[in-house]
ZADO-1210 file (C-alpha; in nm, 4 decimals, padded with zeros to 6 digits):
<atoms>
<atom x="00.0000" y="00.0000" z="00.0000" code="UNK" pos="1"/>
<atom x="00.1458" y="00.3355" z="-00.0735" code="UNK" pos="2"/>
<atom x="-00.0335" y="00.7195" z="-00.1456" code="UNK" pos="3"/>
<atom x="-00.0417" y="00.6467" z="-00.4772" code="UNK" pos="4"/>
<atom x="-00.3248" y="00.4198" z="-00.4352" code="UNK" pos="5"/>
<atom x="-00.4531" y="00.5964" z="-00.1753" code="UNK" pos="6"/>
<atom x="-00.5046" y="00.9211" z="-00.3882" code="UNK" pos="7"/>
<atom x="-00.6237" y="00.6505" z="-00.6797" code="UNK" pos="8"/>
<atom x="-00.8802" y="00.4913" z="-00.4342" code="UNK" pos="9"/>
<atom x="-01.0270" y="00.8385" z="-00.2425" code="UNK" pos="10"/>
<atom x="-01.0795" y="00.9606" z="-00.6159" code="UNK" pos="11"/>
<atom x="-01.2542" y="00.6712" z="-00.7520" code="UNK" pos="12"/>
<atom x="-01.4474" y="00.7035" z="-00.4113" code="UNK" pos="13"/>
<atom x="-01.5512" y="01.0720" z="-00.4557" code="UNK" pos="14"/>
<atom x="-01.6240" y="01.0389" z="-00.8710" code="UNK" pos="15"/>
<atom x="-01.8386" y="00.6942" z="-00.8331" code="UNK" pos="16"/>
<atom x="-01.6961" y="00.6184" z="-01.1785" code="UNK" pos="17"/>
<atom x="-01.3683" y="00.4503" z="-01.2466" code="UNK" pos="18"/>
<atom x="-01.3870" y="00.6244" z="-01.6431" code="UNK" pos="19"/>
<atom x="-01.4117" y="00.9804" z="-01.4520" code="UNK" pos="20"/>
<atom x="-01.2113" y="00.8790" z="-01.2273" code="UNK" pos="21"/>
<atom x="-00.9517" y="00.8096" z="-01.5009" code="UNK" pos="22"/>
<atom x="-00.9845" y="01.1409" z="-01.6423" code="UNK" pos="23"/>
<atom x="-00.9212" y="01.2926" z="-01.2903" code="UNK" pos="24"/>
<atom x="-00.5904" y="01.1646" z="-01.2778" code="UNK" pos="25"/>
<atom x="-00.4774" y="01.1990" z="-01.6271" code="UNK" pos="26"/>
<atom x="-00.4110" y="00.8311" z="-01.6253" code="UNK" pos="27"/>
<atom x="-00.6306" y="00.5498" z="-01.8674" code="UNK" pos="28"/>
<atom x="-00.8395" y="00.3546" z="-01.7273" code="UNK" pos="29"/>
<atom x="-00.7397" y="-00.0229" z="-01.7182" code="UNK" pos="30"/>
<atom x="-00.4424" y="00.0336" z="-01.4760" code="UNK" pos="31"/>
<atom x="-00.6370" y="00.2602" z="-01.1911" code="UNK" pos="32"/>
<atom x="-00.8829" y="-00.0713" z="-01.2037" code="UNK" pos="33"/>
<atom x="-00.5515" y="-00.2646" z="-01.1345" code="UNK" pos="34"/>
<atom x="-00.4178" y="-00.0457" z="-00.8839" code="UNK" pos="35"/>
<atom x="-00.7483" y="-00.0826" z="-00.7135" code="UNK" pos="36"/>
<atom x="-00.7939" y="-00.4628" z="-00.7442" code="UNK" pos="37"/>
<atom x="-00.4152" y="-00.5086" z="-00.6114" code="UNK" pos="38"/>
<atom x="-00.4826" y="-00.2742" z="-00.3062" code="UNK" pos="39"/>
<atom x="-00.8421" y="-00.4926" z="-00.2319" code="UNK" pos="40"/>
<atom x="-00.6047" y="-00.8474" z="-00.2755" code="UNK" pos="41"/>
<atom x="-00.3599" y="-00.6053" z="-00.0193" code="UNK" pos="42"/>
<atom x="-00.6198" y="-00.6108" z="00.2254" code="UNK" pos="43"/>
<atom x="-00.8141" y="-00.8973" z="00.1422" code="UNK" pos="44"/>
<atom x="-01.1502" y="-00.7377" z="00.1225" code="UNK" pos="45"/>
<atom x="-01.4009" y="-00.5483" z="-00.1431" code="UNK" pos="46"/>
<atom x="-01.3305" y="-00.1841" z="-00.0744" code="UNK" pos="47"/>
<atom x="-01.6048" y="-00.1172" z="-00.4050" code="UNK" pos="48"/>
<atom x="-01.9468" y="-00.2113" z="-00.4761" code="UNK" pos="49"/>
<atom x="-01.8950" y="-00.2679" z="-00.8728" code="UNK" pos="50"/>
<atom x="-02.2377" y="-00.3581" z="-00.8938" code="UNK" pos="51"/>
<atom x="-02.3866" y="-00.0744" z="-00.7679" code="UNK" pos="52"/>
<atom x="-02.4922" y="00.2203" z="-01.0204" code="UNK" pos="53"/>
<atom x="-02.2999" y="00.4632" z="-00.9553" code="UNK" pos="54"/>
<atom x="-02.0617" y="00.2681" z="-00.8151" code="UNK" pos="55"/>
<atom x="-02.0766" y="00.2357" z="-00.3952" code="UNK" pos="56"/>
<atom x="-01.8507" y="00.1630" z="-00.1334" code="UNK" pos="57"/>
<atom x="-01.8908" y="-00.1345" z="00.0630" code="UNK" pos="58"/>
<atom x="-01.8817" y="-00.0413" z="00.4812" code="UNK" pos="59"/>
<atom x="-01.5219" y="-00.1574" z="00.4917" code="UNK" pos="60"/>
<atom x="-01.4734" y="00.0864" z="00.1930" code="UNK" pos="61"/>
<atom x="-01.6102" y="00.3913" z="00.3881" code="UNK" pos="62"/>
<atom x="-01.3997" y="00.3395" z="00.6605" code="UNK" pos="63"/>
<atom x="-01.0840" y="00.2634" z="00.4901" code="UNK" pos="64"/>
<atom x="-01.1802" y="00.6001" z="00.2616" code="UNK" pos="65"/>
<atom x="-01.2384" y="00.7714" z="00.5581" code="UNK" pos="66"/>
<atom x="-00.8396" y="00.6948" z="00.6773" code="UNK" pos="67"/>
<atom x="-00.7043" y="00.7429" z="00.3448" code="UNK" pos="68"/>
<atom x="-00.8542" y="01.1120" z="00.3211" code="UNK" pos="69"/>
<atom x="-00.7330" y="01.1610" z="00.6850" code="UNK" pos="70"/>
<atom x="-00.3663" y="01.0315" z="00.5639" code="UNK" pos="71"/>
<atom x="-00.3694" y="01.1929" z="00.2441" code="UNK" pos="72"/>
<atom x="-00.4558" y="01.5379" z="00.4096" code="UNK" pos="73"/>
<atom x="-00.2033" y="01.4744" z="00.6859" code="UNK" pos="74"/>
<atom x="00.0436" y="01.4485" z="00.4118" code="UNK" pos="75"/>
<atom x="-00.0713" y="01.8022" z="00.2768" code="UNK" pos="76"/>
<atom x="-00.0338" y="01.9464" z="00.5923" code="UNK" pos="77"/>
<atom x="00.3000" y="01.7884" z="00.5992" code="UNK" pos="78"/>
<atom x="00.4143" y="01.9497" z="00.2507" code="UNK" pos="79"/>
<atom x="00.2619" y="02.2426" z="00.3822" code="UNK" pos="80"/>
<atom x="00.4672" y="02.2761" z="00.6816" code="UNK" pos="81"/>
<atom x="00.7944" y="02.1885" z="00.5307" code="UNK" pos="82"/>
<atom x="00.7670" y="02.4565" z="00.2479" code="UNK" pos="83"/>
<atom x="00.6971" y="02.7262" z="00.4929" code="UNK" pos="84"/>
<atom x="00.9792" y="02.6366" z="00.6905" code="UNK" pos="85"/>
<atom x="01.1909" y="02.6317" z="00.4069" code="UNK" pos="86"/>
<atom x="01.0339" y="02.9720" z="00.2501" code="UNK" pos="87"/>
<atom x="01.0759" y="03.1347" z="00.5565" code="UNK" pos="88"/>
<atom x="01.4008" y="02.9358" z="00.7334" code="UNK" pos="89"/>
<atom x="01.2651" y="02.9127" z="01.0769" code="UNK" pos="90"/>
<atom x="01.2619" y="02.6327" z="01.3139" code="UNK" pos="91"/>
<atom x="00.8494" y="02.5478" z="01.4351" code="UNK" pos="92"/>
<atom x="00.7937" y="02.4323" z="01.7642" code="UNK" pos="93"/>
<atom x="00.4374" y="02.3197" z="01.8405" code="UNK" pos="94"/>
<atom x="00.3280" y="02.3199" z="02.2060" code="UNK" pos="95"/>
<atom x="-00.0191" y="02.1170" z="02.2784" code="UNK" pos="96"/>
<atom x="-00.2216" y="02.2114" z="02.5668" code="UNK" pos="97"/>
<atom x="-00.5196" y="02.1177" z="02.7009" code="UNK" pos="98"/>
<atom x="-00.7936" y="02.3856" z="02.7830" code="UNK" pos="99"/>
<atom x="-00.7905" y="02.4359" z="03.1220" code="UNK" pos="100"/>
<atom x="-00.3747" y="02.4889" z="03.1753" code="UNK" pos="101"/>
<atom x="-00.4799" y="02.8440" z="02.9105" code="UNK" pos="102"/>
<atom x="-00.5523" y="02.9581" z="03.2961" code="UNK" pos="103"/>
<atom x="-00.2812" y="02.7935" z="03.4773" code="UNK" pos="104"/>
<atom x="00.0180" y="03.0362" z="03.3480" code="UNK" pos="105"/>
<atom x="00.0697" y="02.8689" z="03.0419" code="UNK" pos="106"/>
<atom x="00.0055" y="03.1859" z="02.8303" code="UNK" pos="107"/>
<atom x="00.2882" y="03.3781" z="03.0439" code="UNK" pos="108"/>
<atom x="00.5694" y="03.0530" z="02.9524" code="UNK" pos="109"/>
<atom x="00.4779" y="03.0875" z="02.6101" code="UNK" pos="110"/>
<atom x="00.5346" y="03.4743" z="02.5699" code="UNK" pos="111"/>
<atom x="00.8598" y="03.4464" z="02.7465" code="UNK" pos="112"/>
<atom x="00.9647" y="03.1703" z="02.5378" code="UNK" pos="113"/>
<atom x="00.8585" y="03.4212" z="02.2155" code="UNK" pos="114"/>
<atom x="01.0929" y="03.6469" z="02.4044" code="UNK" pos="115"/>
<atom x="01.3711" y="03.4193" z="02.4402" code="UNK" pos="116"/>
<atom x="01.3336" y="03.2456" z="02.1333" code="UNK" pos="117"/>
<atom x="01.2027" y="03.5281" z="01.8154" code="UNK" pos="118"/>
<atom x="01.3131" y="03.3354" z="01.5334" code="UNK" pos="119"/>
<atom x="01.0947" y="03.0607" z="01.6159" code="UNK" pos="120"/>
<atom x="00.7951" y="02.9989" z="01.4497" code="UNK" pos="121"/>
<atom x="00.5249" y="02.9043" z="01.7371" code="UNK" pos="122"/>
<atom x="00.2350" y="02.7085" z="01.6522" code="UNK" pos="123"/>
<atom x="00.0154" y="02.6221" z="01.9647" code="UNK" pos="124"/>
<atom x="-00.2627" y="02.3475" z="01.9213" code="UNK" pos="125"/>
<atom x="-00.5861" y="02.2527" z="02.1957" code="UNK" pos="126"/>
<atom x="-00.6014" y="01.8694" z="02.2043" code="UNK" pos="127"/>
<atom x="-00.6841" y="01.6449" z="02.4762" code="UNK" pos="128"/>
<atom x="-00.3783" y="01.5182" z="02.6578" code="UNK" pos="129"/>
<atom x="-00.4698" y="01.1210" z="02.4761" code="UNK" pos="130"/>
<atom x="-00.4008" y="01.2823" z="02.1504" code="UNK" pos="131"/>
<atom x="-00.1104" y="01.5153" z="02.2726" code="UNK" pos="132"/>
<atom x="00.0820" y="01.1707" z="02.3065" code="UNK" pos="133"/>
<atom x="-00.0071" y="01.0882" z="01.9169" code="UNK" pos="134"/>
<atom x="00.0724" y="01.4385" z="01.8163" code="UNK" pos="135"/>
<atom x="00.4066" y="01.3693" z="01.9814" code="UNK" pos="136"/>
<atom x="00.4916" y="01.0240" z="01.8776" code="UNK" pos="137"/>
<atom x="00.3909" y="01.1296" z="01.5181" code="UNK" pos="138"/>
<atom x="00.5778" y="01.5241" z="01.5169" code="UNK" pos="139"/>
<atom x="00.2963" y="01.6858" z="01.5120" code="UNK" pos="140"/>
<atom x="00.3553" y="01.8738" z="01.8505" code="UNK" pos="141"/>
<atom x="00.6906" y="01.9241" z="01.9966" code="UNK" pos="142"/>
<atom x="00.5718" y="01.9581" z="02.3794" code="UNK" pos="143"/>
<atom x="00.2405" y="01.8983" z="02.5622" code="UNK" pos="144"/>
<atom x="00.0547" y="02.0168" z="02.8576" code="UNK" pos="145"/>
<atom x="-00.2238" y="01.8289" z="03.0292" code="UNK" pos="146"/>
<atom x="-00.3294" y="01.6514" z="03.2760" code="UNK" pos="147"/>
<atom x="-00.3972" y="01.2935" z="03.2880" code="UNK" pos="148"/>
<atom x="-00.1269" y="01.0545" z="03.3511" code="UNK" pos="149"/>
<atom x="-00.0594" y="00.8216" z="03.0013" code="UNK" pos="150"/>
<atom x="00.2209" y="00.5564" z="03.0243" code="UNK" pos="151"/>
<atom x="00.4004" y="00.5313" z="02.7232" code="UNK" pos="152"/>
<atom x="00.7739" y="00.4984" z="02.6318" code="UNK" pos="153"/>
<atom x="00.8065" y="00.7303" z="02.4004" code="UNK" pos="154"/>
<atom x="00.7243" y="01.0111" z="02.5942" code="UNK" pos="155"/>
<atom x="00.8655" y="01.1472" z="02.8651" code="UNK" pos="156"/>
<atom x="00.6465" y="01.3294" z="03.1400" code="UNK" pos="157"/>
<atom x="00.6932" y="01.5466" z="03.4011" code="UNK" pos="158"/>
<atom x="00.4446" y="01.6263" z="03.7026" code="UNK" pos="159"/>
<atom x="00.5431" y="02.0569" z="03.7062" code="UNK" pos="160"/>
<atom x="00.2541" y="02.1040" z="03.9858" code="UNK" pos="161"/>
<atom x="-00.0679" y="01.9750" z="04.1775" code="UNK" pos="162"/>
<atom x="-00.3391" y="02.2622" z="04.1584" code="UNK" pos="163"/>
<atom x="-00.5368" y="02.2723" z="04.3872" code="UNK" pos="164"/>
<atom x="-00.9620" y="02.2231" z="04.2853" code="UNK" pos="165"/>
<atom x="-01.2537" y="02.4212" z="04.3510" code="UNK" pos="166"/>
<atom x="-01.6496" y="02.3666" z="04.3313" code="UNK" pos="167"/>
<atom x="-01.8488" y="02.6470" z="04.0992" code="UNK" pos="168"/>
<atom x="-02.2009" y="02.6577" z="04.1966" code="UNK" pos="169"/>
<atom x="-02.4625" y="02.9184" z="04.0672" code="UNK" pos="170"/>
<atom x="-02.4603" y="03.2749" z="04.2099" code="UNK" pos="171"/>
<atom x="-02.7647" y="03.2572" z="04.3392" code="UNK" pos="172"/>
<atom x="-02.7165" y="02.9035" z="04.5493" code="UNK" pos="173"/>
<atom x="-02.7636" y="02.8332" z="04.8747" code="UNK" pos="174"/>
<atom x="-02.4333" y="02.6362" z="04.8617" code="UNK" pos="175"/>
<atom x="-02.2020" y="02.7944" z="05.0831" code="UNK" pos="176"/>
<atom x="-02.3893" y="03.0799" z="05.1125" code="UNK" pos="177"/>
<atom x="-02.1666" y="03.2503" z="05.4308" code="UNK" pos="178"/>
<atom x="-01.8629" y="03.1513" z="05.2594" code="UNK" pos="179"/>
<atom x="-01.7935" y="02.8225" z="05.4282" code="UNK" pos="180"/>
<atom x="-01.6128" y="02.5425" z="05.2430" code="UNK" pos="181"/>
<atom x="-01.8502" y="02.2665" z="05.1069" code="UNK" pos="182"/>
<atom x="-01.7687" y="01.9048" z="05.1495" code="UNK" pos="183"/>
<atom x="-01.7562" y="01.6335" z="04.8552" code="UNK" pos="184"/>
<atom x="-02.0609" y="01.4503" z="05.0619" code="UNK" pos="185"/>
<atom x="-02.2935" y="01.7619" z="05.0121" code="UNK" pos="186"/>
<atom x="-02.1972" y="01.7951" z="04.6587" code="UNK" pos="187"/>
<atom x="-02.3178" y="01.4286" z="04.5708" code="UNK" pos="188"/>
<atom x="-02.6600" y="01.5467" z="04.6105" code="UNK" pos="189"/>
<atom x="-02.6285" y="01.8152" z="04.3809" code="UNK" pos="190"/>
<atom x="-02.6465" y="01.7568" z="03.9653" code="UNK" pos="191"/>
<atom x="-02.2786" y="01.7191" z="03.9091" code="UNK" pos="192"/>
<atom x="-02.1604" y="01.8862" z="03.5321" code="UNK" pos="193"/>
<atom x="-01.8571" y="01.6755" z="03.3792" code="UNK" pos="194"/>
<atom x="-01.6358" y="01.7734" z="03.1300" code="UNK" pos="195"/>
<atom x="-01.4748" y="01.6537" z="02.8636" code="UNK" pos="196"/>
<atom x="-01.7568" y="01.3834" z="02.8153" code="UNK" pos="197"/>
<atom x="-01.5154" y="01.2276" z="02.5443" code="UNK" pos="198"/>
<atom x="-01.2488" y="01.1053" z="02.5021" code="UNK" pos="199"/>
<atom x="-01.1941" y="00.9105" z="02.8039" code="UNK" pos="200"/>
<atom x="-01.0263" y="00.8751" z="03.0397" code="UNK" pos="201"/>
<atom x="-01.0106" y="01.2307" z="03.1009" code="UNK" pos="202"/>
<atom x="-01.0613" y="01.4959" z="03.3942" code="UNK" pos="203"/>
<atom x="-01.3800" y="01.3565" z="03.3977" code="UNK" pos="204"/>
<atom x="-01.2536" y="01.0277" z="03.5150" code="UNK" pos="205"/>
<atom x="-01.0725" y="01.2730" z="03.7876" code="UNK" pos="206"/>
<atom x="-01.3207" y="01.4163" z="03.9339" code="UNK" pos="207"/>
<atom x="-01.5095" y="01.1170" z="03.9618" code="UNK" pos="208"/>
<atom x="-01.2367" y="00.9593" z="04.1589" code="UNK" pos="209"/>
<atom x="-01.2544" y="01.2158" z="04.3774" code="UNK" pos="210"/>
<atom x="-01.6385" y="01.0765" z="04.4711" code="UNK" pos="211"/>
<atom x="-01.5368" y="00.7338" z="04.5013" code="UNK" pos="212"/>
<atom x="-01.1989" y="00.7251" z="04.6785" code="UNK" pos="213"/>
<atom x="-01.4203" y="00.9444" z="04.9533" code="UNK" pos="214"/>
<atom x="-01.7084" y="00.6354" z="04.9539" code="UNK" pos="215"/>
<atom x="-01.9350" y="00.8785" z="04.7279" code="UNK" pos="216"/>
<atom x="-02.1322" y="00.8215" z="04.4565" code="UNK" pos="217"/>
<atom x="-02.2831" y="01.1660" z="04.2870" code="UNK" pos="218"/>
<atom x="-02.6686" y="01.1218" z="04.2225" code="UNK" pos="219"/>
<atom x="-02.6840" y="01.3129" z="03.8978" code="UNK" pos="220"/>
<atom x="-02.4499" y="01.3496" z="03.5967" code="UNK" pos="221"/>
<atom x="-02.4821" y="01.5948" z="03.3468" code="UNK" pos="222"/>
<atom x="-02.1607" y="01.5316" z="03.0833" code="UNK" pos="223"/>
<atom x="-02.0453" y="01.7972" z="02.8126" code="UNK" pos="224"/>
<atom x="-01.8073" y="01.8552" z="02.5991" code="UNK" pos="225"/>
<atom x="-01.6013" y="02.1309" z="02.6899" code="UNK" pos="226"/>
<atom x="-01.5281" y="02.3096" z="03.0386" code="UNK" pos="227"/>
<atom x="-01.6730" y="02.6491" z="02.9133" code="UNK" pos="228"/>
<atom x="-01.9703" y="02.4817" z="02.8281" code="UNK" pos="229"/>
<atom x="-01.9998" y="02.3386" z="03.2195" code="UNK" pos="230"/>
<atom x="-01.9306" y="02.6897" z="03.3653" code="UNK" pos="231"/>
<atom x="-02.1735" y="02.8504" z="03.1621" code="UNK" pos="232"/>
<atom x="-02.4790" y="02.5561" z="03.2342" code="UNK" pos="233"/>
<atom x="-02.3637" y="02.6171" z="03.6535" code="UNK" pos="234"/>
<atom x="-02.4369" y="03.0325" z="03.4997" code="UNK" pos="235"/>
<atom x="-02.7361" y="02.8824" z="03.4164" code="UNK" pos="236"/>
<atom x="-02.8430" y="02.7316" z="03.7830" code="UNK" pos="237"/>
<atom x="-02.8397" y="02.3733" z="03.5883" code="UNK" pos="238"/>
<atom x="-02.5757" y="02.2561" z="03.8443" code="UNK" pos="239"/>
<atom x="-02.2244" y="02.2714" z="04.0086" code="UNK" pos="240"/>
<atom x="-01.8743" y="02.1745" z="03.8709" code="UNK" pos="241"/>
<atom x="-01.5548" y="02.0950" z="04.0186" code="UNK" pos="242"/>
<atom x="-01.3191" y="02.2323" z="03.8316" code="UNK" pos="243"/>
<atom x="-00.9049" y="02.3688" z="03.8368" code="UNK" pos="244"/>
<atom x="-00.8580" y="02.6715" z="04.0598" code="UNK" pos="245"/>
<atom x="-00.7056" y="02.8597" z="03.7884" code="UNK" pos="246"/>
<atom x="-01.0408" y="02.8661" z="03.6245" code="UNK" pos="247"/>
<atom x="-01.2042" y="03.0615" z="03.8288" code="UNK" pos="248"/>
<atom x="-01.0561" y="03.4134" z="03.6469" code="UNK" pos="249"/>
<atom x="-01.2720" y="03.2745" z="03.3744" code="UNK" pos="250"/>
<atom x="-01.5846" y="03.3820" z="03.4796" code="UNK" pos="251"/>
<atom x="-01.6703" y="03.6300" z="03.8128" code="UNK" pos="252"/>
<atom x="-02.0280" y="03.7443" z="03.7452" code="UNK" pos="253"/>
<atom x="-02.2900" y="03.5170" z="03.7617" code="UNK" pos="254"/>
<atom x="-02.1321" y="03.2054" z="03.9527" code="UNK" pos="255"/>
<atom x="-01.9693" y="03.1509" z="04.2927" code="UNK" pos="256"/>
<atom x="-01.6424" y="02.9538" z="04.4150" code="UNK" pos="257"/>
<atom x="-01.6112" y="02.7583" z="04.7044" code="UNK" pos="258"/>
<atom x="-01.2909" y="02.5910" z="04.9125" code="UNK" pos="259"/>
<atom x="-01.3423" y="02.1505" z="04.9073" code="UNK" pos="260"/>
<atom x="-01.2997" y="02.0589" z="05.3191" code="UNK" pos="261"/>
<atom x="-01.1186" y="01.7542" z="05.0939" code="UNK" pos="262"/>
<atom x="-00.7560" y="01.7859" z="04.9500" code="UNK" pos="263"/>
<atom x="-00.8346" y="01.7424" z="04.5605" code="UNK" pos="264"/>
<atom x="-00.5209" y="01.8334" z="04.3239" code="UNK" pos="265"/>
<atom x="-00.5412" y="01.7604" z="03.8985" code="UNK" pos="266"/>
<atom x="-00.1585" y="01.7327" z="03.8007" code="UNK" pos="267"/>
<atom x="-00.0517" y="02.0064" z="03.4997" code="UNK" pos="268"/>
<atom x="00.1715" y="01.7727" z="03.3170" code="UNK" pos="269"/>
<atom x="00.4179" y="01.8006" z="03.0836" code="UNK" pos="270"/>
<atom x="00.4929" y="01.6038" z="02.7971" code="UNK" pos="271"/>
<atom x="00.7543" y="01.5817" z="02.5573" code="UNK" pos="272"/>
<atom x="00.9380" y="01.3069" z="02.3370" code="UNK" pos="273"/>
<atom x="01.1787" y="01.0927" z="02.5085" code="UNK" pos="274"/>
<atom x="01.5393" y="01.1525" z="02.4283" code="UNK" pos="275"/>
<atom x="01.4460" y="01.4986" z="02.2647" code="UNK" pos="276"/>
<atom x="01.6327" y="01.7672" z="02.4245" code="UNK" pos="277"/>
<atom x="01.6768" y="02.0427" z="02.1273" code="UNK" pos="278"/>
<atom x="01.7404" y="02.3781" z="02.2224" code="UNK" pos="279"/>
<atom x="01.3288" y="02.4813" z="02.2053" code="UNK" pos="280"/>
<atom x="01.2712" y="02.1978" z="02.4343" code="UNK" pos="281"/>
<atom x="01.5393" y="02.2888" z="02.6401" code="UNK" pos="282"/>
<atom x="01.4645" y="02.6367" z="02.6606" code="UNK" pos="283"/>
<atom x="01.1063" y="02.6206" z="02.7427" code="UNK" pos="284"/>
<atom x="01.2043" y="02.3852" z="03.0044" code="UNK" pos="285"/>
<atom x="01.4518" y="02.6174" z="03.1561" code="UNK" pos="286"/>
<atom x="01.1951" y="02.9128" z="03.1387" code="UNK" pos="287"/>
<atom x="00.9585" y="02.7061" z="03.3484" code="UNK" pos="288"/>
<atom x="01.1863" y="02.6463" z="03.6415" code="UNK" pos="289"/>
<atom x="01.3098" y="03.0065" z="03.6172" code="UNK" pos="290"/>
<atom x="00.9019" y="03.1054" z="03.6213" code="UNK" pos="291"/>
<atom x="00.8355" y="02.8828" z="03.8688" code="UNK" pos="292"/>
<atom x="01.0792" y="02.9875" z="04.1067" code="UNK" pos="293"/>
<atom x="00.9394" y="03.3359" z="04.0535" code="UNK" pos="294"/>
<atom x="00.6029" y="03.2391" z="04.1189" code="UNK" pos="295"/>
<atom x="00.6947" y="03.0442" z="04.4424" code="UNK" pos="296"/>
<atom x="00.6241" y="02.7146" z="04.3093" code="UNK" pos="297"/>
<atom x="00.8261" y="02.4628" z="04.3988" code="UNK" pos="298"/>
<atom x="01.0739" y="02.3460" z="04.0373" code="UNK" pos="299"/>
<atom x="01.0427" y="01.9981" z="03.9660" code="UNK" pos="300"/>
<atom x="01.3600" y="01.7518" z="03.9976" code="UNK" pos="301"/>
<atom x="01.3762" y="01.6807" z="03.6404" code="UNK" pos="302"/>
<atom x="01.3814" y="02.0581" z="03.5595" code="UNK" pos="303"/>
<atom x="01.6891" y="02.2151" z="03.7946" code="UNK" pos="304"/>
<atom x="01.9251" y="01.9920" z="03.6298" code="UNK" pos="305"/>
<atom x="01.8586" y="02.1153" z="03.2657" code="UNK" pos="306"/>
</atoms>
């Protein structure tokens, strides 16, 4: 299999007609039908309903056309990428992040590493911290921050600091009205907002654990997408969240935050590849310890020795 066929296959796909098909490619006829045929024997299935007028994909067809587009565009993107860096002669360095660490300092690393760094081209890129570690393994991103743990040894990750989380509840609830702290056991009464409802495991899965390594079990579940979604439905009075302290500049006017009696911490991890210490990565890790130790934070191990 090689992107030859793949281009030959997604085109036949998209024209329903091998003839215009042909004509798309500048090529005759007979040998696209080969290439095709010798990518099905490949794979050892029908990837095209010949029977079908137009022509159809079988369901295996669909979802092997609906990797091949995915491959063939990630292969644009790739061309894309490498002329600009050529055009313009500047090293890219792609830093992943998930929403939530926007709030945790993140923006102030990344304009001193601008500073520190000008003839870099930065690219930065929202992803879940699951597909941080493929954008890393694959070079898509360069360095990741998030915040569930993933094993993998490819990637190296580093713990930088537990912050501290906080419950968001409705300006107008009774929850904590005198500014008391609110436990985890009155919050399992309460409709509980989760976010990101996909892909799991994710901070979801966190604060969840938080319930059950406390004996709790929370009575209602609402699940969204997105944590600015779940701040603005608590806006809304359609429940409470539990969510990074950080997050709490986000929003002021129409929602509350309280203190947990409970200790409850989400990591901010970073990621990065293993073995990959070029002078970006090095740098930005550098600029962390030196921000860090500004901030009073205590600097990781793994970052006073770089």
């Amino acid at each position: 299999m090689d992107l030859r066929q793949l281009r030959y296959f997604v085109t036949v796909a998209n024209e329903r007609n091998f003839n215009k098909a042909a004509e798309q490619l500048h090529m005759a006829q007979p040998p696209l039908s080969r290439s095709i045929q010798q990518l099905e024997a490949e794979l050892g299935v029908s990837l095209i309903d010949r029977a079908a007028r137009p022509l159809s994909l079988t369901p295996i067809g669909q979802l092997f056309y609906n990797q091949a587009v995915q491959v063939l565009r990630r292969m644009e993107d790739m061309r894309a990428m490498m002329s600009s860096a050529i055009a313009t002669d500047r090293r890219r360095f792609a830093i992943g992040f998930v929403a939530s660490t926007i709030y945790a300092r993140l923006p102030e690393l990344i304009r001193e590493f601008r500073a520190t760094m000008p003839d870099v081209d930065v690219t930065l890129v929202e992803s879940t911290t699951l597909d941080q570690i493929a954008a890393l393994k694959e070079g898509r991103i360069d360095i990741g921050f998030g915040r569930i743990r993933f094993d993998d040894p490819a990637v190296r990750r580093t713990v930088l600091r537990l912050e501290s989380l906080v419950v968001v509840v409705p300006q107008g609830s009774s929850l904590g009205e005198n500014g008391t702290v609110i436990s985890l056991a009155a919050l399992a009464g309460e409709k509980i907002i989760l976010y990101p409802s996909a892909p799991r495991p994710s901070y979801a899965d966190q604060v969840l654990s938080l319930f059950h390594d406390n004996g709790l079990e929370p009575e209602f579940i609402h699940e969204v997408r997105e944590l600015q979604i779940a701040i603005g439905l608590v806006a809304a009075e359609e429940g409470v969240a539990i969510i990074p302290e950080s997050v709490r500049r986000s929003r002021t006017d129409d929602v509350r935050y309280l203190e947990l009696v409970e200790p409850a911490y989400s990591p901010i991890i970073m990621s990065h590849r293993v073995g990959d210490f070029s002078p970006e990565i090095v740098t930005f890790m550098r600029i962390i310890a030196k921000k860090y130790a500004d901030w009073g934070y205590a600097v990781p191990d793994a970052l006073q020795t770089i």
